[in-house]
N, C-alpha and C positions, 0 to 999 in steps of 0.2 A: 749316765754317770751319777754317783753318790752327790748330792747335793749338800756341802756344807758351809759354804759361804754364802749364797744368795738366798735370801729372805722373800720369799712370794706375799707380795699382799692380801689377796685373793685369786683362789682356786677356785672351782669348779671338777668335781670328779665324781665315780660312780661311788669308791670305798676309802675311808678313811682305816686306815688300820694304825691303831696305837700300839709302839711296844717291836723297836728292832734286834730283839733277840732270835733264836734261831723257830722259833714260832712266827712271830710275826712277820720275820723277812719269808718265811718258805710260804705263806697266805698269798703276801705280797706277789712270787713267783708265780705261783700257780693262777689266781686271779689276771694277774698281767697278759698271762701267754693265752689265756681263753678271751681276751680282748679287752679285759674292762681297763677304764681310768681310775688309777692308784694311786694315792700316796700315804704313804707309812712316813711316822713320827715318831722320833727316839729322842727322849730326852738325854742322853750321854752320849758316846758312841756306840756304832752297832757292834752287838755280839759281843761289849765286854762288862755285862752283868752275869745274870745267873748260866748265860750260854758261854761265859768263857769261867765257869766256877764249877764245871761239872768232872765225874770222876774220866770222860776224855773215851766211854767206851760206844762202840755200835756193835749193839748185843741185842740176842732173845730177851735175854733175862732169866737166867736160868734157875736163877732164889726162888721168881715169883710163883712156879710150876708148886711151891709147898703150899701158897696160897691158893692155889686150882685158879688162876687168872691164865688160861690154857689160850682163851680168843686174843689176850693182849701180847701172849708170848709169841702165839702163829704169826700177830701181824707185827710184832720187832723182825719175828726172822724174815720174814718177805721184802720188810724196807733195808734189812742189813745188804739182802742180797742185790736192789736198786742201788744202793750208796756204793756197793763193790764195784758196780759196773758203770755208774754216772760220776764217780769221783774218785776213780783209782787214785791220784795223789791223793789224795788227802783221806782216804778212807782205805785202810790197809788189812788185812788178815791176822792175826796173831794168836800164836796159841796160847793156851788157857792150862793151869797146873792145879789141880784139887788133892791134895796130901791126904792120906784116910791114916787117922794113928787109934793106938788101942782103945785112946779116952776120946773118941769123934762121937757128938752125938748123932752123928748123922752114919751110919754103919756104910758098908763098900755095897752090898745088894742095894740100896737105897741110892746111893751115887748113881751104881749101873742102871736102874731103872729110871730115872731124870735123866740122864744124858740119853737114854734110847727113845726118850718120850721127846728130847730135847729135838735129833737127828729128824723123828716120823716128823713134827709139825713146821719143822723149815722144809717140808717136802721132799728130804732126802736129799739134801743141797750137798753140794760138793765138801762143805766144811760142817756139817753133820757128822761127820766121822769122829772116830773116838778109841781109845785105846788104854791100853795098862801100860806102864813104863818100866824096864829093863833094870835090874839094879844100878848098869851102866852108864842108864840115862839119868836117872833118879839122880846119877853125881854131879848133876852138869846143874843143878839147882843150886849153885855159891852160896855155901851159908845153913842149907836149910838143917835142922834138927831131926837126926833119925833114930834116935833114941824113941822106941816104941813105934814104930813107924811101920806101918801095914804094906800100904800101898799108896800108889800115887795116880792119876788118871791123868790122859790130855786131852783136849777139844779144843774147839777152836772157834773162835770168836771174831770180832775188827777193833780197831783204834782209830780215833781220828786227832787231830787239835780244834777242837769244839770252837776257838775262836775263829780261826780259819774257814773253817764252814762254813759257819755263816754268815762270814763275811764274803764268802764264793755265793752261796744264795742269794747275798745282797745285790749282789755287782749283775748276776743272772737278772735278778729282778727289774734293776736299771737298765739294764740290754735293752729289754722288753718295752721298755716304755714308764715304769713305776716310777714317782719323784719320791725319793730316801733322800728325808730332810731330817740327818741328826740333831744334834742337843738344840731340840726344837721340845719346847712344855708346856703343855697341852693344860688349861686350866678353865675350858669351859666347854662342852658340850649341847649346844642348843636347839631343842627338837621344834620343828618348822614345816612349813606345808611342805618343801621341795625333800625332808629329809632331817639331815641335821648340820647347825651349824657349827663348825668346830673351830674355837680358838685357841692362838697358843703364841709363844713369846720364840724368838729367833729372832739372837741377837742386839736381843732386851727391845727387839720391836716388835709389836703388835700385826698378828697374821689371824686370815681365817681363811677357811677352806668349806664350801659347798659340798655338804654329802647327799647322796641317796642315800649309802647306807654306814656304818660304821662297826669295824670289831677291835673288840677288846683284845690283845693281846701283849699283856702287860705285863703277866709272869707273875711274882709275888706282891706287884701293886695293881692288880685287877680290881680291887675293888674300893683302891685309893681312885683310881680312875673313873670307877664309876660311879661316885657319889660326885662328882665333877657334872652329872647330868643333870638336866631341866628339863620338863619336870623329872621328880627324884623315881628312880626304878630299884627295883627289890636287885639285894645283890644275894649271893650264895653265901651259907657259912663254911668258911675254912679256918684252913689248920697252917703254921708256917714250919717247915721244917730245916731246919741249920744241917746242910750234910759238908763239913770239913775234910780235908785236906791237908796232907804236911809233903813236902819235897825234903829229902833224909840226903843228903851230901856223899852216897851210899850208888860206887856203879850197879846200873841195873842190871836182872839180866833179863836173858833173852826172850822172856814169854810176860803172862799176868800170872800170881801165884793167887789160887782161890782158900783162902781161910778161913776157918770155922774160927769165931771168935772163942776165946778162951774163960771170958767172964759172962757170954748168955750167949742167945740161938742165933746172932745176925751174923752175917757174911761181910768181908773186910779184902780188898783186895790187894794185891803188892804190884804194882803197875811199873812198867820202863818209861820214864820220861826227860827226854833229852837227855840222855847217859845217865839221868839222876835216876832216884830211884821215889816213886810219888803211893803213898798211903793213902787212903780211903775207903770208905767213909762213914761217918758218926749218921747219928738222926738224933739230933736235938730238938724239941718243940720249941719254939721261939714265941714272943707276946707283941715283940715290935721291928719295927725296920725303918724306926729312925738315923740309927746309926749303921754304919756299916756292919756288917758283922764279923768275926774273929773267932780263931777257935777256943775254946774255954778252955784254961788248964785242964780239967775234967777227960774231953773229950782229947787232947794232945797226950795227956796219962792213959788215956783208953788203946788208942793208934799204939803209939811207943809199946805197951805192955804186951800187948799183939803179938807184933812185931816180934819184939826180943824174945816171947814163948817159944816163936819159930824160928826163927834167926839166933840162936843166943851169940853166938861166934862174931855179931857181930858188934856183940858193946854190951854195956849195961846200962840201964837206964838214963844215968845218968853223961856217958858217951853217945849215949843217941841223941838227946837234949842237944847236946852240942853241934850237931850233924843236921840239925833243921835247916836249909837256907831259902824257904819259904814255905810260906801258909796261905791257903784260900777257902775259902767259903764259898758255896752253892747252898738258895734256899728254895725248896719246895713248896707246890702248892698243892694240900691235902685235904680232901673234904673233912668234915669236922664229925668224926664219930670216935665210939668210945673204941679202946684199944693200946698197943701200942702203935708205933708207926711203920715200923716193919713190916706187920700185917695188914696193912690198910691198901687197898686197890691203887692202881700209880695210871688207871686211863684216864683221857683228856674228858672234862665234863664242858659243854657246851650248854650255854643257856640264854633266853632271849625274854628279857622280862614282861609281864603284862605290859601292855599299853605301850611297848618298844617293840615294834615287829621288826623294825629295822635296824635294831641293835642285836648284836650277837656277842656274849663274852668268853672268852675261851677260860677254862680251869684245869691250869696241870700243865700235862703234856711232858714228853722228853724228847732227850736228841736224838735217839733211833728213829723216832717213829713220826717227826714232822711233817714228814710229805704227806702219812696219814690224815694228820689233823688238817691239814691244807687244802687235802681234798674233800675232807666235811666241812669247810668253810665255806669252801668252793658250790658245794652241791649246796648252801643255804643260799648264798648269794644265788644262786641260779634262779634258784625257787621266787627269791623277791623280786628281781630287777629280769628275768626272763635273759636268754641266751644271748651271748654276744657271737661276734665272727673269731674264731679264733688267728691267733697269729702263731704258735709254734702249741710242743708238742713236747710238754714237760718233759714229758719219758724216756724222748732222746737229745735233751739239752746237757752237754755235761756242765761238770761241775769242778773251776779250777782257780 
């Protein structure tokens, strides 16, 4: 069970894993069911940080194909198609709309050769499929703008509720044997013959916990957490990125609509959520995360503008404003290169500092592709602490 009343004094365990987002609980999982002794630490509760702020999809990733990140999209479609089959509730199918109009900078041959490139690398998966829409279907899109209007395409993709999931990962991982000790915070890391020692506050009491080893996965405070270490370990330089969210008061409909933004080259999508109908998303560079984050007028003028380009029927600007009934924030973590952020790589970077063999920090990662990163967590802890007995068999655990 999720542990959040009881306060352990001390532990003893093989990995400490900081950080119960859908990262660190899917480590958690995976670790567990191969045998070792776990406990994961979440300063809030789990899965409602940056894993309940994301734009909600389990997808290839079909933008990234313009950045040639070809190895990150095979392995999106590989975990989309696990997540179909290990979490039918909560990971669903749904099709995908891409509108081609006269002023796309992205032409219809270009669309057709990324979704056929899209179909080969999910190995020809069931929902690889793909098609041109009917004039007749084309009307079943409430709202949409057909003035200049080429063509439209459909594919298909999954949804999940991101918080949901990981909080089904978490519960998985406690089956197993993992202690998920929420708003538990973590404010010392101290390396030792056996390992390291880890302290942290639960319940404004004073706790530690015996590691052999420890991973970082903390999301956008990975490297708040890792200067919490003793002695100090080299962190990575990153990037934070703000990708916002608006929920429009606006019934959805039946699919995701894929749009070419109207003011630069990023992709923006119109999402069904809970009958509502949910916008996403910005990339805003960010400097801090002291405060919560919010979407910036800026970025709220960006969505809406979108929006109403393609939708106009369904307000103006200043009717849409009104039609907000909530906002969220998701922040990324991006290595720190020149660029914009759009173009910059989105795989999980792993790194274990000098003189830390037994620290592992995870950087990035997304919701598709966890089980991935879990099982490169997996295969380092193997390598340190040598093989356990396994107890279950991730691969036919579901997920509920």
């Amino acid at each position: 069970m999720i542990i959040n009343g009881v306060a352990m004094k001390n532990l003893a365990v093989d990995v400490v894993i900081i950080g119960g987002g859908i990262t660190g609980v899917g480590i958690a999982q995976f670790a567990s069911a191969q045998g070792y002794r776990v406990q994961l630490l979440e300063q809030g509760v789990i899965g409602q940080q940056t894993s309940a702020n994301s734009s909600k999809l389990i997808h290839g990733g079909l933008r990234y194909l313009e950045t040639a990140q070809f190895h990150l999209v095979h392995k999106a479609l590989h975990e989309r198609r696990a997540l179909l089959t290990l979490a039918p509730t909560l990971v669903k199918p749904i099709p995908f709309y891409i509108p081609i109009y006269q002023t796309s900078q992205r032409p219809s041959w270009q669309i057709r050769i990324g979704l056929s490139l899209y179909a080969l690398l999910s190995g020809f998966d069931s929902l690889g499929r793909f098609k041109t829409l009917t004039n007749e279907q084309v009307k079943t899109l409430k709202g949409l703008k057909h003035d200049g209007l080429k063509t439209v395409f459909q594919y298909w993709d999954a949804q999940t509720d991101d918080a949901l999931l990981t909080q089904a990962v978490a519960r998985s991982a406690s089956q197993l044997g993992a202690a998920i000790t929420s708003r538990a915070s973590c404010n010392k890391i101290e390396k030792n013959y056996q390992g390291y020692l880890v302290h942290y506050l639960k319940d404004n009491q004073a706790n530690t916990t015996q590691a052999k080893m420890v991973i970082n996965a903390a999301g956008p405070w990975v490297n708040q957490v890792l200067a919490k270490v003793s002695p100090a370990a080299q962190s990575e330089a990153i990037e934070w990125v703000q990708g916002s969210h608006l929920v429009l008061d606006i019934p959805a409909q039946d699919g995701i609509v894929y749009l070419e933004s109207c003011f630069d080259n990023r992709v923006v999508f119109v999402i069904p959520w809970y009958g509502k109908t949910l916008l996403g998303t910005t990339e805003l560079e960010i400097t801090s995360l002291e405060q919560k984050p919010i979407p910036s007028q800026q970025e709220q003028d960006y969505l809406l503008g979108i929006y109403h380009h393609y939708f106009p029927a369904h307000g103006n600007l200043e009717q849409l404003t009104a039609k907000i009934s909530a906002t969220f924030c998701g922040v990324r973590v991006l290595p720190k290169q020149t660029g914009n952020a759009f173009a910059k790589p989105r795989d999980t970077l792993f790194h274990s500092p000098d003189g830390h063999p037994n620290l592992l920090n995870v950087y990035g990662g997304k919701l598709t592709t966890f089980r991935s990163t879990a099982k490169s967590s997996l295969d380092w802890l193997m390598e340190q602490l040598g093989p356990r007995q396994p107890i279950a068999d991730v691969d036919d655990l579901p997920l509920q």
